[in-house]
MMTF fields as JSON, N, C-alpha, C and O atoms, coordinates in Angstrom:
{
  "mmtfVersion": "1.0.0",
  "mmtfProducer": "UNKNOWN",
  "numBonds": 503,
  "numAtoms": 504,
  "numGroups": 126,
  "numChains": 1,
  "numModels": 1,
  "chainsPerModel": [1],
  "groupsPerChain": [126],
  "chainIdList": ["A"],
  "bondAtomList": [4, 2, 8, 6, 12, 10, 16, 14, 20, 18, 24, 22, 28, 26, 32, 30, 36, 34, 40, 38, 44, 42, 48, 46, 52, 50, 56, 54, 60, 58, 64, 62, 68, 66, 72, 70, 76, 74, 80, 78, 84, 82, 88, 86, 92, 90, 96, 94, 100, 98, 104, 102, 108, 106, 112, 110, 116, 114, 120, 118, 124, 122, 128, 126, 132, 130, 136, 134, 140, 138, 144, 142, 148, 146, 152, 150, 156, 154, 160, 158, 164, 162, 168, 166, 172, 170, 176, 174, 180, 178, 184, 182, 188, 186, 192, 190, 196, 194, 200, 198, 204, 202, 208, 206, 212, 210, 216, 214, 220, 218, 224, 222, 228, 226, 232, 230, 236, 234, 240, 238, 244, 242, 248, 246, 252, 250, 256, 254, 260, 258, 264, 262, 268, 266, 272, 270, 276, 274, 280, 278, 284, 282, 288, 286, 292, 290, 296, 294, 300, 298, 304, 302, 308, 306, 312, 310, 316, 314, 320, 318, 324, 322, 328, 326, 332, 330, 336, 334, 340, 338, 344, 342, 348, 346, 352, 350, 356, 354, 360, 358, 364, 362, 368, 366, 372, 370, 376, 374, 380, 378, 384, 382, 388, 386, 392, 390, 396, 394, 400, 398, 404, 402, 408, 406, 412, 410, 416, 414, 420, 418, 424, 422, 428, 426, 432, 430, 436, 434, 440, 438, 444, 442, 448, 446, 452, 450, 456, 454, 460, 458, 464, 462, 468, 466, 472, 470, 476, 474, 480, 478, 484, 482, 488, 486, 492, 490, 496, 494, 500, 498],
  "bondOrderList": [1, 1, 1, 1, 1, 1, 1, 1, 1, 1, 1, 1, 1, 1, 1, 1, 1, 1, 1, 1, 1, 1, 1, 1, 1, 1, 1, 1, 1, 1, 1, 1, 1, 1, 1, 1, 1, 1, 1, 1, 1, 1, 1, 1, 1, 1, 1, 1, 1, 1, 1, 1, 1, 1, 1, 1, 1, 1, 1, 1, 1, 1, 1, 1, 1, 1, 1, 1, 1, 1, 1, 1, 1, 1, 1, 1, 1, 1, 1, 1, 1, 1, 1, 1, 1, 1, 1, 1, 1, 1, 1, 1, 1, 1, 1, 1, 1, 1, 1, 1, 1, 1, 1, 1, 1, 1, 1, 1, 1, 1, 1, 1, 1, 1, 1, 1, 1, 1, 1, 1, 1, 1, 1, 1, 1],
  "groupList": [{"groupName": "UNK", "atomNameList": ["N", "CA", "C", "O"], "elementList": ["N", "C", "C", "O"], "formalChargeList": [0, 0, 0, 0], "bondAtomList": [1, 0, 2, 1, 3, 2], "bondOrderList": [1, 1, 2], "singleLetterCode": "X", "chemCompType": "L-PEPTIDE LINKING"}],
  "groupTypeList": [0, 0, 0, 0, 0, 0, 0, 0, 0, 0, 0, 0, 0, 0, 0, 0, 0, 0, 0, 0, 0, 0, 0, 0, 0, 0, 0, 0, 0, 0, 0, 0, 0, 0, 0, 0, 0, 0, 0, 0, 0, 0, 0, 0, 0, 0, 0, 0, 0, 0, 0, 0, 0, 0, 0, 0, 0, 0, 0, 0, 0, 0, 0, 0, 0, 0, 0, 0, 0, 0, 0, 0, 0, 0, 0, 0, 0, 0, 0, 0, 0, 0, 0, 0, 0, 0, 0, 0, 0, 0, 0, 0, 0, 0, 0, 0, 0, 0, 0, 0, 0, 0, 0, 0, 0, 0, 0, 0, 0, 0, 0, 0, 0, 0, 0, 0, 0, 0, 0, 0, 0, 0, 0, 0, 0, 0],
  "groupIdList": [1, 2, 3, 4, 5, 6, 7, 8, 9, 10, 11, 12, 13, 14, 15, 16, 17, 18, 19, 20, 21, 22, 23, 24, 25, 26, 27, 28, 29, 30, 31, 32, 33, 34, 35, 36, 37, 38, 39, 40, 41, 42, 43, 44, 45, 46, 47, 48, 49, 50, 51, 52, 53, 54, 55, 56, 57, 58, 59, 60, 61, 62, 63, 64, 65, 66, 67, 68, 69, 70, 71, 72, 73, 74, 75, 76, 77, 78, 79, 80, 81, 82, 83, 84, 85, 86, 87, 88, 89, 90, 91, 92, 93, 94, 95, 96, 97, 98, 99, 100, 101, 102, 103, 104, 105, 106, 107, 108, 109, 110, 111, 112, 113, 114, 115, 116, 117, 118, 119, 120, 121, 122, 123, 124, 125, 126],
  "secStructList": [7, 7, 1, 2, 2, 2, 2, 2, 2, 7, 1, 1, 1, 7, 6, 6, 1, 6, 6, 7, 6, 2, 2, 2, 2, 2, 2, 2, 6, 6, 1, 2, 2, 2, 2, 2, 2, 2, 2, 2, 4, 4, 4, 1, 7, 7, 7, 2, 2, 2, 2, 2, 2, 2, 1, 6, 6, 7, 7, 2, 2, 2, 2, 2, 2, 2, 2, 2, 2, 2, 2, 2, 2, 6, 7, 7, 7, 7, 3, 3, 3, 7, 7, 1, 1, 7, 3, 3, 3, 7, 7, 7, 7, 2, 2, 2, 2, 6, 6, 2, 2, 2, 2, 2, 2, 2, 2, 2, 2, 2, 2, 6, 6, 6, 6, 2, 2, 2, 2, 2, 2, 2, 2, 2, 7, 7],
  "xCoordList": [-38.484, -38.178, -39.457, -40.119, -39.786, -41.078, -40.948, -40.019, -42.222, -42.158, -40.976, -40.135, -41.283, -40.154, -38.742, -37.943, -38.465, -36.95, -36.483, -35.317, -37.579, -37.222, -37.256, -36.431, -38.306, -38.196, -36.76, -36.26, -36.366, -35.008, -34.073, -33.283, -33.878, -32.863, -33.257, -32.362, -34.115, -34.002, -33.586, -34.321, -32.503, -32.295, -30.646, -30.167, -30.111, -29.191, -27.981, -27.533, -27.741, -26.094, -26.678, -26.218, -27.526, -28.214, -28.276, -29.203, -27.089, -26.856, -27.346, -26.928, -28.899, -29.92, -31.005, -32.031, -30.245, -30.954, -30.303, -29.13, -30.849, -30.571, -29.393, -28.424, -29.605, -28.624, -28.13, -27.955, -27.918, -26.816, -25.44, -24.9, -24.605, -23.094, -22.38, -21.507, -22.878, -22.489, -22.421, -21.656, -23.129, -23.081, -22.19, -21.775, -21.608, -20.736, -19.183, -18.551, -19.019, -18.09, -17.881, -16.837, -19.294, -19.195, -19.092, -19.012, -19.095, -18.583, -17.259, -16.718, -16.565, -15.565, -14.519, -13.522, -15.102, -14.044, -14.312, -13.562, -15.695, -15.696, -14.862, -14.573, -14.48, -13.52, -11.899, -10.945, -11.791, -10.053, -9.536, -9.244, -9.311, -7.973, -8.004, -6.932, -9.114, -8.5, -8.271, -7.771, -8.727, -8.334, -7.212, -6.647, -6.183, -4.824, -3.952, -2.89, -4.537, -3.493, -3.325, -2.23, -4.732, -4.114, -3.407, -2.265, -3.679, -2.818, -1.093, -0.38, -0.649, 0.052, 0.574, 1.724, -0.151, 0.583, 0.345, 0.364, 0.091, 0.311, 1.543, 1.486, 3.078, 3.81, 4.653, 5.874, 3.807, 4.435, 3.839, 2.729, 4.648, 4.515, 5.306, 6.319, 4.717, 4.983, 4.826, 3.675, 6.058, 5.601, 4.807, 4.821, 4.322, 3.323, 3.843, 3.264, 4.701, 5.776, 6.168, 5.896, 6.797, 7.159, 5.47, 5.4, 4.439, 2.494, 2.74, 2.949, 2.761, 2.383, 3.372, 2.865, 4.533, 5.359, 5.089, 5.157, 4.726, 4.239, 2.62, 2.209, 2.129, 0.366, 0.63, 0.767, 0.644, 0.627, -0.701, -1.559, -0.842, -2.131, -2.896, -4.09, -2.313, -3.197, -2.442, -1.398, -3.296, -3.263, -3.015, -3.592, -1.886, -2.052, -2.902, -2.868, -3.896, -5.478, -5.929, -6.494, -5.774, -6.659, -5.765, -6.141, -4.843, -3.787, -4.042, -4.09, -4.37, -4.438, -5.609, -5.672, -6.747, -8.154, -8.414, -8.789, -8.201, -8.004, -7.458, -8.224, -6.688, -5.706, -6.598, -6.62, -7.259, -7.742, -9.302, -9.791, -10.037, -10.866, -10.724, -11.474, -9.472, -8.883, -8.776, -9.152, -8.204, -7.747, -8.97, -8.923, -10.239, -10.985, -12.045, -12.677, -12.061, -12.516, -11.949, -12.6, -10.893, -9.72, -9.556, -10.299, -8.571, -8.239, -6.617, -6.094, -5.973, -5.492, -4.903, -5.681, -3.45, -2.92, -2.514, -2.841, -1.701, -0.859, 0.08, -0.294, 1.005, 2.095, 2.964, 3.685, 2.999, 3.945, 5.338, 5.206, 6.452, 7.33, 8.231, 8.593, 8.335, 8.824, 10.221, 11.174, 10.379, 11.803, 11.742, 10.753, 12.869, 13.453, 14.283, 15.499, 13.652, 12.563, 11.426, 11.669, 9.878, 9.155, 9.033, 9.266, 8.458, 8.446, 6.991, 6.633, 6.053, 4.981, 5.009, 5.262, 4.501, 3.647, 2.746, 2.024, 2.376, 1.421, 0.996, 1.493, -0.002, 0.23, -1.202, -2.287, -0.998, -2.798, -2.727, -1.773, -4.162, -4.569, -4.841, -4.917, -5.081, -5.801, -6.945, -7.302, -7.676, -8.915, -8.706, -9.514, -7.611, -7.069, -6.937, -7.396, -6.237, -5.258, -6.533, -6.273, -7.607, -8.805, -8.982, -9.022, -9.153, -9.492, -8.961, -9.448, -7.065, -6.263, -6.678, -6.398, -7.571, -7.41, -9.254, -9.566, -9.999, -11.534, -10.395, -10.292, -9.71, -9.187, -8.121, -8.321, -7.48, -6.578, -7.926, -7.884, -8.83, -9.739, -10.304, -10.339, -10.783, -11.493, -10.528, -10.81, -9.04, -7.749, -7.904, -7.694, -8.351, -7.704, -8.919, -8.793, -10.15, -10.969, -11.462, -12.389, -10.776, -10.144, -9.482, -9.787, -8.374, -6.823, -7.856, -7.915, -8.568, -9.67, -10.403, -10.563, -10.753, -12.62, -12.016, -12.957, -11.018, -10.542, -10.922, -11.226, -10.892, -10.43, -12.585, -13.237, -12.629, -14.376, -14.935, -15.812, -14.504, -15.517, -14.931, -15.287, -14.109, -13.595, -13.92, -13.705, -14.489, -14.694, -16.709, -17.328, -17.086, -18.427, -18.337, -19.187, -17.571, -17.285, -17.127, -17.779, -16.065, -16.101, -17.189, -17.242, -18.284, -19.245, -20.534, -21.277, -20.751, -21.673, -21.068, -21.94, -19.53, -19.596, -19.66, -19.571, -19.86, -19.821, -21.617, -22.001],
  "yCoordList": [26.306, 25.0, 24.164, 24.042, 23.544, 22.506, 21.409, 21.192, 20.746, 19.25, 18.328, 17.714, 18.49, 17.392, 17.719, 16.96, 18.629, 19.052, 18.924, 18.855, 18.918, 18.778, 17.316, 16.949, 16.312, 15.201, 14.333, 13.275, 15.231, 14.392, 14.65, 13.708, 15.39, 15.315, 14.367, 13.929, 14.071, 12.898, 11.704, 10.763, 11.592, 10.469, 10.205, 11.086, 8.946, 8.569, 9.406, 9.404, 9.846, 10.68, 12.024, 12.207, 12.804, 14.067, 15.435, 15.664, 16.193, 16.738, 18.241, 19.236, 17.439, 18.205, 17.779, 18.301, 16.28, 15.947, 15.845, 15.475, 16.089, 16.307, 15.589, 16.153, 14.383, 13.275, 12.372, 11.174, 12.884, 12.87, 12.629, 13.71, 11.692, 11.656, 12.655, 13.497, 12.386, 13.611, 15.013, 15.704, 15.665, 16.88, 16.592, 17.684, 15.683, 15.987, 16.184, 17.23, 15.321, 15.686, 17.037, 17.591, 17.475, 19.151, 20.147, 21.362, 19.747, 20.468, 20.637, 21.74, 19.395, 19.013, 19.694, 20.373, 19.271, 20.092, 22.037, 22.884, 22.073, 23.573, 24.748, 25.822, 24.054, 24.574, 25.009, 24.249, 26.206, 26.708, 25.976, 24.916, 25.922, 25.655, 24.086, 23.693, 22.891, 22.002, 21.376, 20.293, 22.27, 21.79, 22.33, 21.715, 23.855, 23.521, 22.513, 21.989, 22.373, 21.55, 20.095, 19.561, 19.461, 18.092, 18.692, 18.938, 18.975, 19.894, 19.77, 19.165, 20.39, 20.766, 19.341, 19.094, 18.361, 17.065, 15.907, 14.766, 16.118, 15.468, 14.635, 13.525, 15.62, 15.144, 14.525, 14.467, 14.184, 13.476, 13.794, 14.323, 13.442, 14.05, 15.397, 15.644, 16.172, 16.968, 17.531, 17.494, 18.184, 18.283, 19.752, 20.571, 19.972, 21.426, 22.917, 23.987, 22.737, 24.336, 24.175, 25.146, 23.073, 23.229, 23.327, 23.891, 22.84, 23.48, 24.659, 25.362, 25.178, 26.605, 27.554, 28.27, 27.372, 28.211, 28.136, 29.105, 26.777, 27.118, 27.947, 28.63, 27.403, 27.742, 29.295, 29.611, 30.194, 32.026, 32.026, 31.249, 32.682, 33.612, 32.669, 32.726, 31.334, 30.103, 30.753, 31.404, 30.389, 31.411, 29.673, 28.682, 29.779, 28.502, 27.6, 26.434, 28.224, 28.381, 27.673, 26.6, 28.096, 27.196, 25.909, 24.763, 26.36, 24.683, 23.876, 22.755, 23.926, 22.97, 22.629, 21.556, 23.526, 23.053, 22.168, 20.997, 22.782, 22.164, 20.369, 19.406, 20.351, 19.015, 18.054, 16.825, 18.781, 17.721, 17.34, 16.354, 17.935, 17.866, 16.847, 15.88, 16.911, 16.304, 14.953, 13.991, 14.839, 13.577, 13.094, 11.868, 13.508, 13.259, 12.449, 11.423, 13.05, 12.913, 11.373, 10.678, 11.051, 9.75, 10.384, 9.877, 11.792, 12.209, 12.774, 13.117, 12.769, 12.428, 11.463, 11.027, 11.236, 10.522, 11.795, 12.957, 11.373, 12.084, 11.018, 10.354, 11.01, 10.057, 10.718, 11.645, 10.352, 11.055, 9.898, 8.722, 10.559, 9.771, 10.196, 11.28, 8.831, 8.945, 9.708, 9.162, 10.636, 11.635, 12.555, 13.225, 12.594, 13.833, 15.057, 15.033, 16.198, 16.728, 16.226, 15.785, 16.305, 15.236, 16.145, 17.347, 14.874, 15.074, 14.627, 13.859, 15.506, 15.114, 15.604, 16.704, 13.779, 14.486, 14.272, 13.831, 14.415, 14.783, 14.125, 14.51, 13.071, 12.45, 12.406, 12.376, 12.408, 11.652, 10.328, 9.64, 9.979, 8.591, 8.451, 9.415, 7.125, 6.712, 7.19, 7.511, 7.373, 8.363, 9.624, 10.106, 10.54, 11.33, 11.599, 12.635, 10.578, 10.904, 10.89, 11.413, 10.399, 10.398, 11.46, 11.51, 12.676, 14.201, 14.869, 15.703, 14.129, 14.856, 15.622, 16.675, 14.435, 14.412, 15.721, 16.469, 15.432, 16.438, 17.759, 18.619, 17.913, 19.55, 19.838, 20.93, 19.264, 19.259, 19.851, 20.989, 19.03, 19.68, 21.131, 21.964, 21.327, 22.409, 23.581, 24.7, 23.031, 24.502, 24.744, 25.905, 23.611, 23.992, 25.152, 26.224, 24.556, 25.773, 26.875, 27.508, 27.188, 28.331, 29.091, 30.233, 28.318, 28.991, 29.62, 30.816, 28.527, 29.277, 30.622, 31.667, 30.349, 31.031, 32.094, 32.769, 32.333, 33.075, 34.532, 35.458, 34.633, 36.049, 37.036, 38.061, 35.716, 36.228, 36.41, 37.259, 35.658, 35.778, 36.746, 36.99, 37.209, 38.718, 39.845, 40.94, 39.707, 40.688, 40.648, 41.661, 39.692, 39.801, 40.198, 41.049, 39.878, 40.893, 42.31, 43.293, 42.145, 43.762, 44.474, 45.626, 44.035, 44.874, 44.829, 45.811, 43.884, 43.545, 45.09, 45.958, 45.584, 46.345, 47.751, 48.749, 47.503, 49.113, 49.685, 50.776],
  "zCoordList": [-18.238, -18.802, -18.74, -17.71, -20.019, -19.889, -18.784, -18.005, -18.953, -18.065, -18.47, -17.814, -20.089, -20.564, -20.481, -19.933, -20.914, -20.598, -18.817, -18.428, -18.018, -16.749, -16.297, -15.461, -16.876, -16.679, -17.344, -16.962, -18.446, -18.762, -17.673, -17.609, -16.937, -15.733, -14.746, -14.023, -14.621, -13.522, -13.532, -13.832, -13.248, -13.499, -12.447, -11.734, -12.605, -11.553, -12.156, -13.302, -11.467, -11.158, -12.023, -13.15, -11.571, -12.193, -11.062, -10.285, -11.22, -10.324, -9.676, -9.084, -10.422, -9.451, -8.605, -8.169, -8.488, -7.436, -5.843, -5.801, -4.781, -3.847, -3.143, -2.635, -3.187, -2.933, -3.972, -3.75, -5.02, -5.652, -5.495, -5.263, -5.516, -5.437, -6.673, -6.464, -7.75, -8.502, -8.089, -8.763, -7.012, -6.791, -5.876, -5.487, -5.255, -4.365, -5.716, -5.869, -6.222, -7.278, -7.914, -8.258, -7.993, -8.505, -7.106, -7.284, -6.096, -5.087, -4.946, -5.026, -4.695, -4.709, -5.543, -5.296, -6.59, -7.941, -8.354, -8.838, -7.88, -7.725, -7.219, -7.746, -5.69, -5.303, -5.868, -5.7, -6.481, -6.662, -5.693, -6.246, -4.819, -4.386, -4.608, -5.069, -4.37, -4.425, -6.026, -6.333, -6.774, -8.013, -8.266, -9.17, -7.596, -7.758, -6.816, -7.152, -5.723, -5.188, -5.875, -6.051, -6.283, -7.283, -8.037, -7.651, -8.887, -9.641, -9.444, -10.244, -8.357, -7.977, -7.678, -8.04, -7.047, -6.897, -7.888, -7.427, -9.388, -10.391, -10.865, -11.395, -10.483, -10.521, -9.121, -8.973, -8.368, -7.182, -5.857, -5.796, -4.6, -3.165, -3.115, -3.769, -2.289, -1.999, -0.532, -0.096, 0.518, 1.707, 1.953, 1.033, 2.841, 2.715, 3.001, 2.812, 3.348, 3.01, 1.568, 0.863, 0.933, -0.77, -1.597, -2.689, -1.068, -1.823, -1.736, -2.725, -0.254, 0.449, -0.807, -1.67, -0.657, -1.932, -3.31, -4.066, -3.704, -5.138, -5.642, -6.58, -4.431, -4.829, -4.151, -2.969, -5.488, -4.732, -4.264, -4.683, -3.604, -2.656, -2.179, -2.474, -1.145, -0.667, 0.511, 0.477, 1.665, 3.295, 3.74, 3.293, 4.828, 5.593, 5.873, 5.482, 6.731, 6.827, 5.878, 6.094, 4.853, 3.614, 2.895, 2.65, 2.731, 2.437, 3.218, 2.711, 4.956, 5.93, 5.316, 4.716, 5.377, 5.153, 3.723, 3.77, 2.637, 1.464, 1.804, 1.841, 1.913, 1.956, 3.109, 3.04, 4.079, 4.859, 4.317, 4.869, 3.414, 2.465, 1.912, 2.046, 1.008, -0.076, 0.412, -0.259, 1.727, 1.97, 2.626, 2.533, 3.356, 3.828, 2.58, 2.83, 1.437, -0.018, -0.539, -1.319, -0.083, -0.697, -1.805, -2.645, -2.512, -3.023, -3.186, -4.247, -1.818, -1.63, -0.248, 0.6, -0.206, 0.67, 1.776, 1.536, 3.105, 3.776, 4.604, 5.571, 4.178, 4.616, 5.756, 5.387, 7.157, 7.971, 8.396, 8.734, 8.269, 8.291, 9.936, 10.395, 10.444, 12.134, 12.045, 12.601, 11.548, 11.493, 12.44, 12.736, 12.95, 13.398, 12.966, 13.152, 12.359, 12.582, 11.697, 10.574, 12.312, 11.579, 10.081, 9.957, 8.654, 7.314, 7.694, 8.586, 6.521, 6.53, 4.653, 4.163, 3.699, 2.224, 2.018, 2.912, 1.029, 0.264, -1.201, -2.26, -1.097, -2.675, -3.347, -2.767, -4.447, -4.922, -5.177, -5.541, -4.879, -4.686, -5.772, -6.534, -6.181, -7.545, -7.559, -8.693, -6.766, -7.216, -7.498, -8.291, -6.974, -7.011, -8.431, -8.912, -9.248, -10.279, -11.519, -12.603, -11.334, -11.948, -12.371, -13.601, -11.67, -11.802, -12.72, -13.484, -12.529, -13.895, -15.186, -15.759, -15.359, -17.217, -17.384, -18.311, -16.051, -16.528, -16.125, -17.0, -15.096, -14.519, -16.134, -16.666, -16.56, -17.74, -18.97, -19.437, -19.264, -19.737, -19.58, -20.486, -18.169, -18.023, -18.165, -18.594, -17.622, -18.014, -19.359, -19.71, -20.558, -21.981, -22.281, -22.874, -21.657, -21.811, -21.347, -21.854, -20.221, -19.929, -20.792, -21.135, -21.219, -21.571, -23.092, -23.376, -23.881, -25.198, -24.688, -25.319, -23.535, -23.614, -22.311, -21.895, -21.75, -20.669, -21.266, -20.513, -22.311, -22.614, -22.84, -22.643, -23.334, -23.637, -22.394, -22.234, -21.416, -20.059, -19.171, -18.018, -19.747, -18.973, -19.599, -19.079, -20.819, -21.774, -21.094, -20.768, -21.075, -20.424, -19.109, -18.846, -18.115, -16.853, -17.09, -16.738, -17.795, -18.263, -18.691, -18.259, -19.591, -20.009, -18.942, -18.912, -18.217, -16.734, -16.286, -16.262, -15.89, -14.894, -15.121, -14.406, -16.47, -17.298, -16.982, -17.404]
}
């Protein structure tokens, strides 16, 4: 890449620069799992045995971890309610609900381009 094509990246929210808040966003959202669990709580709260059952092949282990990410992020909430036996959910925050509409995006282009980028896996392993 020339000087110039490299000097156009510098610039604020350019997420190749080191300290960047943008790269934390592309971290963030990189991660599978926490882009299904918003996902997953688009349409509401949810407590973490009803996640754990919908999200197949998420290990305890990683739902705990995921969600405390998430909420560590202000992405989402965790509401514990003084019950006996205790209820603990699960919500997105308004920053949370932000993500919707880029993860809604990146599925549609998936759901297009899914089939080509398996067809290039496929020929990589041949």
């Amino acid at each position: 890449m020339g000087e110039q094509q490299v000097a156009d990246f510098d610039r604020p929210g350019d997420v190749f620069l080191a300290d960047c808040p943008a790269r934390l966003a592309v971290e963030v959202v990189a991660d599978t799992w926490s882009v299904v669990v918003v996902c997953a709580l688009r349409k509401g709260p949810w407590r973490y045995g009803d996640l754990k059952a919908l999200i197949g092949g998420i290990s305890s282990k990683m739902l705990t971890q995921t969600l405390r990410r998430l909420q560590r992020h202000g992405l989402i909430s965790r509401h514990a309610y003084p019950e006996v036996p205790p209820r603990v959910e699960y919500d997105l925050t308004d920053l949370g609900r932000t993500l919707l509409e880029p993860i809604e995006m990146l599925s549609r282009w998936a759901e297009t381009h899914g089939d080509a980028v398996l067809a290039a896996q496929d020929r990589q392993e041949e």
